[in-house]
N, C-alpha and C positions, 0 to 999 in steps of 0.2 A: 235699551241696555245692550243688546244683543247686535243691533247698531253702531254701538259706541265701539265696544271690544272687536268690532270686525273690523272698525278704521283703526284703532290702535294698534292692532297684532300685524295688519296684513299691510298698512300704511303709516301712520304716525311714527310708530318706533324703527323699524329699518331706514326712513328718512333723517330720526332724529340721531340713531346710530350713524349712520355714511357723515352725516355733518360734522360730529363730534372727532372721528376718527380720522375723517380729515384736515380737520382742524390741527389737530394734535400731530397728524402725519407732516403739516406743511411745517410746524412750527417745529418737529424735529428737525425737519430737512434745514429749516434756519440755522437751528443749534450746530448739528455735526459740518454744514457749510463755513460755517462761522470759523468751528475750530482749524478747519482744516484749512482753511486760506490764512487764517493767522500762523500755524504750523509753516506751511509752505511758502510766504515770506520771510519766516525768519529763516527758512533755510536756502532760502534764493540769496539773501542777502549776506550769507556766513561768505566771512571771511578768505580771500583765493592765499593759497600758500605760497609768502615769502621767505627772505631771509632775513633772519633776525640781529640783530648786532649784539655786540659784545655786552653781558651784562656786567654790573657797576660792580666797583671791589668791594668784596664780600659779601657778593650776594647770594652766592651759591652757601655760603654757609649757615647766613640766616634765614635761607630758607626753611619751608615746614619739613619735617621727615618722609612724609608723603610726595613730596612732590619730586617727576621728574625731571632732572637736566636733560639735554638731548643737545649736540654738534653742531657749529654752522658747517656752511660748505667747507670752510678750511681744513674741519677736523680738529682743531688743535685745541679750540675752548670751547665751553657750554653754553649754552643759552638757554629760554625758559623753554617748558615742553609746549605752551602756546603758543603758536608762530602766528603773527597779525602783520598785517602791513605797516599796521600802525607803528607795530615796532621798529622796522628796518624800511630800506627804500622799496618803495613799491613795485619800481622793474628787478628788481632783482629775483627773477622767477626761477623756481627750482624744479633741476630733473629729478623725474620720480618714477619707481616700479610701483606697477602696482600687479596684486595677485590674487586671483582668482579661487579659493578655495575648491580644494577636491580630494577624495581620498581615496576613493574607488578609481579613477577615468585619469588623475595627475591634480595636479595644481598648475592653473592655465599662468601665465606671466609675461607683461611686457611691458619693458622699459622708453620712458617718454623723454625727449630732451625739455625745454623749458618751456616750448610753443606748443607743445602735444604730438610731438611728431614720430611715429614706433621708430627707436634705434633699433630692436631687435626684443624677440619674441619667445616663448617656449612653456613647455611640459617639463613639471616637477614630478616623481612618482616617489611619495616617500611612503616609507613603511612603517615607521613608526616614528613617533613624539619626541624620540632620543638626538633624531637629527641624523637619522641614516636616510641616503636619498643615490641614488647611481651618480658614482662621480663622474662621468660625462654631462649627464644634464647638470650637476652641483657647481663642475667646473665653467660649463658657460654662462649658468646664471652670475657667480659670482666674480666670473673675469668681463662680466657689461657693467657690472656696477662699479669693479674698480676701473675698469677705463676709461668709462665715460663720469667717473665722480658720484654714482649716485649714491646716497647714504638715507634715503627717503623712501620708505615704502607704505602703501598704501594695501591694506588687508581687507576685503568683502566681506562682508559679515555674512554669508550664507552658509550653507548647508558644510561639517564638518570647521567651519572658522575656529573654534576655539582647539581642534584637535591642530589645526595648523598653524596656531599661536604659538602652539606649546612647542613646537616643532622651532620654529622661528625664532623663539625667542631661547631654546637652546643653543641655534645655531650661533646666533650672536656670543652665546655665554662661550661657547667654545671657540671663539675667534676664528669661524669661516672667513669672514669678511673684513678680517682685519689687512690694511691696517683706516679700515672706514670703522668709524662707529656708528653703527647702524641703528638706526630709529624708525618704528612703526607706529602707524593711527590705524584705529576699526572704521573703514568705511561704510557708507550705508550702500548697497549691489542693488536695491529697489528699480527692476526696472531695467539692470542691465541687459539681460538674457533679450529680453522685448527689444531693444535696440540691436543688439546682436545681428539680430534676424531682419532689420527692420531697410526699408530703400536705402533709407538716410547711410546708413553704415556701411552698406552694396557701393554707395557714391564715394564716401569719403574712406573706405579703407577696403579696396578692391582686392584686392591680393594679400588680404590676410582672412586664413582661416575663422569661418564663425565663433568656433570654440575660443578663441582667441581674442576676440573682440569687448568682449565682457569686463581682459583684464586692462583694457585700453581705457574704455570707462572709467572702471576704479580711478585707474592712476588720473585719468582729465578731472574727473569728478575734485581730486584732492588740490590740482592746480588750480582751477578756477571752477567751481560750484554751479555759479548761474551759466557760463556757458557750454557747459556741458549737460545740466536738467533740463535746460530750454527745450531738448531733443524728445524726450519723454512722455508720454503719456501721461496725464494729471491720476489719472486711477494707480497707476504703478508705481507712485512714486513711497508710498510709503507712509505718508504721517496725516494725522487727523484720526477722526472714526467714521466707520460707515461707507464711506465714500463710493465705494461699490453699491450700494443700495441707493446714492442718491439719483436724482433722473438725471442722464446725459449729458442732454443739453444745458443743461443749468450748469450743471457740474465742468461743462466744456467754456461755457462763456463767462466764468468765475475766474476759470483758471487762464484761458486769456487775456482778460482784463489785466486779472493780478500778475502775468510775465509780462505782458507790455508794459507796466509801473513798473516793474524792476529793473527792465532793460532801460527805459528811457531814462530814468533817475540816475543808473550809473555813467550813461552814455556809450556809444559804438562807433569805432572807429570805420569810417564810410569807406575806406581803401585797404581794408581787411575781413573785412567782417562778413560769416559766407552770409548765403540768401537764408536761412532757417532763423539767425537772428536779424538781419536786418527786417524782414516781415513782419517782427514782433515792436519794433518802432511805432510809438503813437506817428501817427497819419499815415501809414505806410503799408503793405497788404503784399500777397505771394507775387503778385505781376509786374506791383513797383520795384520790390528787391529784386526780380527778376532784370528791370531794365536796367537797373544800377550796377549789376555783376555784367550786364552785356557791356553796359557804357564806357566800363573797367575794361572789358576786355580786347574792345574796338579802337578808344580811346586813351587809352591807359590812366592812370592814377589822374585822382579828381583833385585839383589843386584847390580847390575852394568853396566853400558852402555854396557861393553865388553859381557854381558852377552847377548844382545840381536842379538851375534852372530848365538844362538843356535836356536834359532827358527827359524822354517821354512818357508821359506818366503823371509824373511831377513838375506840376501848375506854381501858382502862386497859392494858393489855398491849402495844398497838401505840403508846400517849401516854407508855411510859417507855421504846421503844426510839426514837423520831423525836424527842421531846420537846428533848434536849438539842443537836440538830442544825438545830431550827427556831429562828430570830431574831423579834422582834420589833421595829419599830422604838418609839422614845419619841415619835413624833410622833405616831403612831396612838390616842394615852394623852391622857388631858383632866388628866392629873399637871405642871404646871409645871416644868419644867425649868429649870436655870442656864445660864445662856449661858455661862460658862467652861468648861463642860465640853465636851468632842468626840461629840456625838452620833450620826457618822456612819457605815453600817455598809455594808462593803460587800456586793453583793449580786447574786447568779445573777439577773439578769431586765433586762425588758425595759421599753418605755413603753405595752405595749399594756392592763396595769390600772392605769397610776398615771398621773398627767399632770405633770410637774418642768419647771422651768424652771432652768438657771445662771446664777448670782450672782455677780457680780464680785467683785473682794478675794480669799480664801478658795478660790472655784469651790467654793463646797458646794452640793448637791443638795437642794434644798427642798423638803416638800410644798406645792403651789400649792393645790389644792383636796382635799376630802373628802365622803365619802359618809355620810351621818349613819346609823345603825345603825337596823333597822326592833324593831318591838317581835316578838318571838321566843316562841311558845308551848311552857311547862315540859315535859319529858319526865320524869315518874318517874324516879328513876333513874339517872339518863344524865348532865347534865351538874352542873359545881361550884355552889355557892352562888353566887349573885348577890355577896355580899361577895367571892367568890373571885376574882373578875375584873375587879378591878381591877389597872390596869398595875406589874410589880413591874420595877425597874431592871437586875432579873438577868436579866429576858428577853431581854436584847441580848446576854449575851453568851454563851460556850461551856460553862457551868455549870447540869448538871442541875437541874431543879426538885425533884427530892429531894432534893440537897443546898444548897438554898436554906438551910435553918437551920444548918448548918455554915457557908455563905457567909458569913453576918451574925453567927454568933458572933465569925469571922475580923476581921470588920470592926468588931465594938463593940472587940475586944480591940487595934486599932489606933488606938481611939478617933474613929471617926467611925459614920457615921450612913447607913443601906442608900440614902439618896438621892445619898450621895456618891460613886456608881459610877460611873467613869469620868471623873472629875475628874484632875489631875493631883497633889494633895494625895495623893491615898488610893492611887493608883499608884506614887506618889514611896515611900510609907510602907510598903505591899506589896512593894517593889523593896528595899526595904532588909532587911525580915525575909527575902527569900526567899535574898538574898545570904549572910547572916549565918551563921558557924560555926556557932552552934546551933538553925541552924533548925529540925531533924529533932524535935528535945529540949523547943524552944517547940510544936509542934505536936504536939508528942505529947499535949495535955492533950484536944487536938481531938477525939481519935479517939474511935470508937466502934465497935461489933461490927459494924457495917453499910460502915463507911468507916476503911479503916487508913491508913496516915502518907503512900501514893502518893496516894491522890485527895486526900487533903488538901493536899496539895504540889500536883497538879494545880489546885485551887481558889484557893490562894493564888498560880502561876501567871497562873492568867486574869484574876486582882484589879489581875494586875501589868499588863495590857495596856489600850491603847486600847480606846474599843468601835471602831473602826473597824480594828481589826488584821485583818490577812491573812493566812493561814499563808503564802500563794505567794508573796511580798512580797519573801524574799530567795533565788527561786529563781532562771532564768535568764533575761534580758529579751530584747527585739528587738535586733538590731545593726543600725544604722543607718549610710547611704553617703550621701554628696552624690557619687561619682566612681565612674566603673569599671574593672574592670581584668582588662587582655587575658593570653589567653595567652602573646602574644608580648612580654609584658614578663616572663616571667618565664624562670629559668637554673640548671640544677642547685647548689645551694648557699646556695641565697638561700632567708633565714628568711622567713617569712611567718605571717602570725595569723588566725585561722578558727575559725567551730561544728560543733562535729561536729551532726552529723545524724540520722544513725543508726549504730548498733553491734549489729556480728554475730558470730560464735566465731570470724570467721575473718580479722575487720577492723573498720575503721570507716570512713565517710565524712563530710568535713568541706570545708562551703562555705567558702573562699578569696578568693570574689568571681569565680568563672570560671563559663563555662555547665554546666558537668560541673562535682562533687564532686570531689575530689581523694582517691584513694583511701590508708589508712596498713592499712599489716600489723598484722596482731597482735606479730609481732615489734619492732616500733617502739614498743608502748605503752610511758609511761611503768612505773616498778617500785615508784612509792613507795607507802608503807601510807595508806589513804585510811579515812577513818571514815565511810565511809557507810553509813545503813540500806538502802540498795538495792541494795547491793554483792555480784555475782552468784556465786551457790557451784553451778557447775553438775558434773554427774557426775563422779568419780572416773576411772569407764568410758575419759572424753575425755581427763581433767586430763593426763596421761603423755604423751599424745600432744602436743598443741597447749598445755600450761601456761595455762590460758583460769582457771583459778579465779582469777589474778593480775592480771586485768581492772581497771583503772583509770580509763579512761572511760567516760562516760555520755554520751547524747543530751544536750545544747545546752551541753555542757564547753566554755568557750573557751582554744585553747590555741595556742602555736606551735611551728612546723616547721620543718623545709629540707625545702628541694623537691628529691630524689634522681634522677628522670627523670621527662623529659616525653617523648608522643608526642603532637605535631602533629595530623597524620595522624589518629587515632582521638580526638584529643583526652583526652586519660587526663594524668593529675599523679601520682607517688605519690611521699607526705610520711614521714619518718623524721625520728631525733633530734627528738621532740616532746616539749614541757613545758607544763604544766597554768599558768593565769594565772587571778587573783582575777577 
């Protein structure tokens, strides 16, 4: 007996402990990995801020009471306060301030034209919420934004943010900035200070003060989302739970995986796009985007997919896994284009290799100049024929170069001609076989051993898109506020409309418009069946206990509430009876 208890006490049970604990350790680490890569998808993939178009006669007035109008660029009518690609053309990118909260030290601020490029920079010191701030710094903040059109600002959510709402959003009321009608989103600053400081921002923004750089963030952040988080640390960024506690390396090769799928899904323009994202291309790594910025640099602009045979680096092997995720544009091409057609594509980068200017009418993005190509000595071997690189129409868009001759079979058999890609003819016509009952039956003649009836349906897909299509286009956009709103306007029972933020097994939080999150149970989610691909199936282990597999929301879900209790005091909301809104 005495036997027994000495193996139980000093062996048995601390073995059976460390198992158990382990156990349960690894199966956490599944859980908050889980959440947090489905969190940090949907926020790779939110929405990059366009312009929106005119909304339909009377819409504004059947609108809900709640909800914000907010200005296009014109100024002159409303549009809804969700700005999606979806809505308006998807080049039509907007300059945007964005600002750095502070209260003590200023409010940091700098204005971006539509590529991310600082117009000009500076320090707010204001004193109080009324809208008093030294008209020197008042007068130049608000003579960049009328002169350079901005009416878009982007606000950090950190430390003092809601004191500098209130500030903000009196200014508006008292027509500083008139004659813009000026619109603000709460962006999430996760992460920006760490960049601040970080090489990457030493590189691309040399001659601007670190303090300054944060508000550079915001404002990229609000343009385009994933090319601006790509830069980031996966611990800083903000959403999931836990994440600091999980191991590293796990945690690091999660979150590389999951940017490489965002990037390569949306696509990256190969003749813009710096080395930070082109390295995040499925088949592609820090040394290849390194040759590709050299090849650019030596070479100039890459005229063709075929052509990124020549660099070094990049084989046949690593040219059919990147190959279908690099763009090229048609400007780059000495091929004539139709001006009926939509050339424009959009695109991961910056103004630091290409030089553009914006065009009125339109706001399309132009090449202003170019770099004429130097003459290049053959390598045995290595790269295409000279006939082979010249510019082909499919390089714009999401359609492999191995299935280039599928592509054009699709296209003689709709009767037109591989120059009419991306016209509105040959889309109209593509749109209509892909709709058609027997689509599967017509495309059966497509196939071949190499390509069966989904990628063929995938290709007649992409024939059906813009070349300037988006995947993020109909994901979830900015909300925008001209006004703010206090806790003490609000009263148990009173509906209200908000983003969720983030979502954990055990809740979620969802901005309101108050300085705190408004916290909702998992008990409160809604119950409906939701078709999402992201839609989270975590452990069984949990499911019993907490019902979490029935999870409904997602990060930046817009939905409404009633507000069940407030406390003051600690400042806390928590929302119940919630329903999901388009």
């Amino acid at each position: 007996m005495d036997a027994f208890e000495d193996a139980w006490k000093r062996l048995l049970l601390p073995h059976i402990t460390r198992k158990v604990r382990s156990k349960f350790t690894s199966l956490a680490h599944d859980l908050s990995l889980g959440v947090f890569s489905d969190n940090l998808r949907r926020l790779l993939m939110s929405a990059p801020l366009r312009c929106a178009p005119l909304p339909p006669a009377g819409a504004a007035a059947a609108a809900a009471p709640d909800r914000v109008f907010s200005p296009t660029h014109l100024n002159e009518t409303s549009s809804p306060d969700v700005v999606s690609a979806a809505l308006g053309s998807p080049g039509d990118r907007l300059p945007v301030v964005g600002l750095d909260p502070g209260w003590r030290h200023g409010c940091k601020w700098a204005a971006c034209d539509p590529l991310g490029t600082v117009l000009q920079a500076g320090v707010l010191h204001i004193t109080s919420t009324s809208g008093d701030c030294p008209d020197s710094e008042m007068q130049l903040f608000t003579r960049t934004m009328k002169s350079h059109g901005i009416n878009t600002i982007g606000l950090g959510n950190g430390q003092a943010c809601r004191q500098t709402e209130k500030w903000l959003a009196q200014a508006v009321a008292n027509g500083l900035f008139a004659p813009l009608r000026v619109r603000y989103t709460i962006v999430s600053e996760c992460g920006a200070s760490v960049y601040s400081a970080s090489p990457l921002a030493d590189r691309e923004l040399p001659t601007l003060d670190v303090s300054l750089r944060g508000a550079v963030s915001i404002a990229r952040r609000l343009q385009d989302p994933l090319a601006e988080l790509v830069k980031i640390e996966p611990q800083h960024l903000g959403v999931g739970m836990y994440q600091h506690d999980l191991p590293p390396k796990r945690l690091e090769e999660a979150v590389n995986e999951l940017m490489e799928e965002c990037i390569s899904f949306v696509g990256v323009d190969v003749n813009t796009a710096q080395q930070h994202v082109l390295a995040r291309v499925a088949g592609l790594s820090d040394s290849k985007a390194r040759a590709i910025i050299a090849y650019r640099s030596t070479n100039g602009r890459i005229r063709c997919r075929q052509e990124l045979l020549k660099i070094k680096g990049i084989g046949r092997s690593t040219f059919s896994q990147c190959a279908g995720f690099l763009r090229v544009r048609p400007n780059y091409s000495n091929v004539p284009m139709d001006s009926s057609k939509d050339v424009e594509f959009i695109s991961l980068c910056s103004d630091d290799d290409v030089e553009m200017e914006v065009v009125s009418g339109k706001r399309r993005l132009r090449l202003v100049s170019g770099i004429p190509a130097r003459p290049v000595k053959r390598k045995r071997g290595k790269e295409a024929d000279s006939g082979e690189l010249s510019f082909n129409p499919l390089d714009q868009t999401a359609i492999h170069p191995d299935s280039y001759d599928l592509a054009t079979s699709l296209i003689r058999y709709l009767r037109y001609e591989i120059s009419d890609v991306g016209c509105p003819a040959l889309r109209n016509a593509a749109q209509v076989l892909y709709n058609s009952p027997n689509r599967d039956c017509t495309l059966a003649q497509f196939q071949t051993s190499a390509f069966g009836i989904e990628t063929t349906r995938d290709i007649l897909e992409a024939l059906c898109r813009p070349l300037d299509f988006d995947e993020r286009q109909d994901q979830f956009g900015p909300l925008f506020r001209s006004s703010i709103t206090s806790m003490m306007d609000l009263r148990p029972g009173l509906q209200v409309t908000g983003r969720v933020e983030n979502v954990t097994t055990f809740g979620a939080f969802v901005d309101i418009g108050l300085e705190e999150s408004a916290f909702l149970p998992l008990s409160a989610f809604p119950r409906t069946n939701r078709a999402s691909a992201s839609a989270q199936c975590l452990s069984s282990s949990f499911a019993g206990k907490t019902d979490i597999t029935h999870m409904t929301l997602h990060l930046g879900d817009r939905v409404k509430a009633t507000v069940s209790s407030i406390d003051v005091k600690w400042g806390r909301v928590a929302l119940a009876q919630v329903s999901l809104l388009q």
